[in-house]
VMD Tcl script that draws the C-alpha trace (Angstrom):
set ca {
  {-2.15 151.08 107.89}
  {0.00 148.81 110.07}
  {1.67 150.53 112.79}
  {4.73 148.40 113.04}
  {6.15 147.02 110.50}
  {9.06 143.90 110.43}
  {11.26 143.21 107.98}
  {13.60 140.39 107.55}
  {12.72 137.27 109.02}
  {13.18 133.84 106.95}
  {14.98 130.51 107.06}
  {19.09 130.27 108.19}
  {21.00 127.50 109.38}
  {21.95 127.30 112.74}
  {24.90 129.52 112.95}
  {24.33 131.89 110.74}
  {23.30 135.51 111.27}
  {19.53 137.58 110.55}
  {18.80 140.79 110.68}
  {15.22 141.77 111.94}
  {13.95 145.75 110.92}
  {11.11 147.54 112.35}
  {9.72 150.58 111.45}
  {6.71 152.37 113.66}
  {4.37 154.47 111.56}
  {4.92 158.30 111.64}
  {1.75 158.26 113.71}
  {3.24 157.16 116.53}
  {5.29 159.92 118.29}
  {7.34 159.64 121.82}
  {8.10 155.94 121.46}
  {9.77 155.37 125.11}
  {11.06 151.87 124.17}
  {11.15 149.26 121.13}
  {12.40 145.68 121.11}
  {11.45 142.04 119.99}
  {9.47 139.62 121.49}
  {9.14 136.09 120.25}
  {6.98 132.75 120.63}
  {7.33 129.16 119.73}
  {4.84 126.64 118.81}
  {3.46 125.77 122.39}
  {5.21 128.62 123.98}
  {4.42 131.64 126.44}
  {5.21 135.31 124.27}
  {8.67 135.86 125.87}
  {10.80 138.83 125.77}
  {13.85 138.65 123.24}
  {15.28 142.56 123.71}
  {14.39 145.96 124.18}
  {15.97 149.70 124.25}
  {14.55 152.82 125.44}
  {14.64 156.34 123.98}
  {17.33 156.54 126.38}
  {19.71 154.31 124.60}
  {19.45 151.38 127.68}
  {19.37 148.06 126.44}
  {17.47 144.57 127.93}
  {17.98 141.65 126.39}
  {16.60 137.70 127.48}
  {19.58 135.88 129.38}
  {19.34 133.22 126.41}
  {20.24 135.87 123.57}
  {22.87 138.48 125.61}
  {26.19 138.44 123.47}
  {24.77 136.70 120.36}
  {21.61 139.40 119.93}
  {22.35 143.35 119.69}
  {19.67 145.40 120.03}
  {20.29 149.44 118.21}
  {17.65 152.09 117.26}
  {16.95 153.22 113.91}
  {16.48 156.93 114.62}
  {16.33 158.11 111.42}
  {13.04 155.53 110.25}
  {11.89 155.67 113.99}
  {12.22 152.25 114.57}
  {14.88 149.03 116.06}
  {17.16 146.73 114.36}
  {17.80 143.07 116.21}
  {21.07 141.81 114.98}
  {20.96 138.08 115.23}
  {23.94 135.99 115.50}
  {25.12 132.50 116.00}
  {21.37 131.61 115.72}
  {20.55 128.04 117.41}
  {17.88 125.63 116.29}
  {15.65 127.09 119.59}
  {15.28 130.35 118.53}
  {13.11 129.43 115.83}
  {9.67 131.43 116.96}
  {7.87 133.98 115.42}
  {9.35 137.28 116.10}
  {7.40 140.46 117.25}
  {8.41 144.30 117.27}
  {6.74 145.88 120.17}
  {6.78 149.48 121.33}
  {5.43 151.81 124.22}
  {4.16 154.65 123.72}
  {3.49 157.94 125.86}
  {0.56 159.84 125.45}
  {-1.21 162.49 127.98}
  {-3.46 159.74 128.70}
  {-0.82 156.91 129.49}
  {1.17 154.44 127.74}
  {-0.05 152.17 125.65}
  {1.50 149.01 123.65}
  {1.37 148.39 120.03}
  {2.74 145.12 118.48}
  {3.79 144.17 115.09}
  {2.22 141.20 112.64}
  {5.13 139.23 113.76}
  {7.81 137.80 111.29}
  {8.90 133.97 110.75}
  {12.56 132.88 112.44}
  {12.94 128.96 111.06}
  {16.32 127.92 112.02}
  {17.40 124.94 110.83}
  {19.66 122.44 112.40}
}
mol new
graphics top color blue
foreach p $ca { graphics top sphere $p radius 0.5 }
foreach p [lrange $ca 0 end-1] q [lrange $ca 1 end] { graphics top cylinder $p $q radius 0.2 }
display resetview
């Protein structure tokens, strides 16, 4: 059973808006933050946005104003709103969270999910 699961990744034209879901499995309890990471062909895994059990938001210089980041408390997981998409934020999109356990924290990643945007 996958632990993170995305949702809603797929071809738009540049300008238009996606809405990326993911869900953590009921397994994983005290999530201390969720976000999005992404990576283009060629490209280093770079951070896209994240949010902490607290409510505080980070988000990549390159997506602040165009990419809201909101929990999902009720499915235990993170919505990335996606507007005014441009041509170079076509990557592949990951959900990441950390998780606390007695031992430590430890991260868990998703399968990733396909962001083609057209120009």
């Amino acid at each position: 059973q996958a632990l993170l699961v995305e949702s809603g990744g797929g071809l738009v034209q540049a300008g238009g808006s996606l809405r990326l879901h993911c869900t953590a499995s009921s397994n994983i309890k005290y999530i201390k933050s969720m976000g999005w990471y992404r990576q283009a062909p060629g490209n280093q895994r770079e951070l896209v946005a994240t949010i902490t059990d607290g409510g505080s938001a980070k988000y990549a210089d390159s997506v602040k104003g165009r990419f809201p980041i909101s929990r999902d408390s009720g499915e235990n997981g993170v919505y990335l709103q996606m507007n005014n998409l441009k041509p170079w934020d076509s990557a592949v999109y990951y959900c990441y969270a950390l998780v606390s356990y007695v031992s430590g924290e430890h991260d868990f990643w998703g399968q990733g999910t396909q962001v083609p945007v057209s120009s």
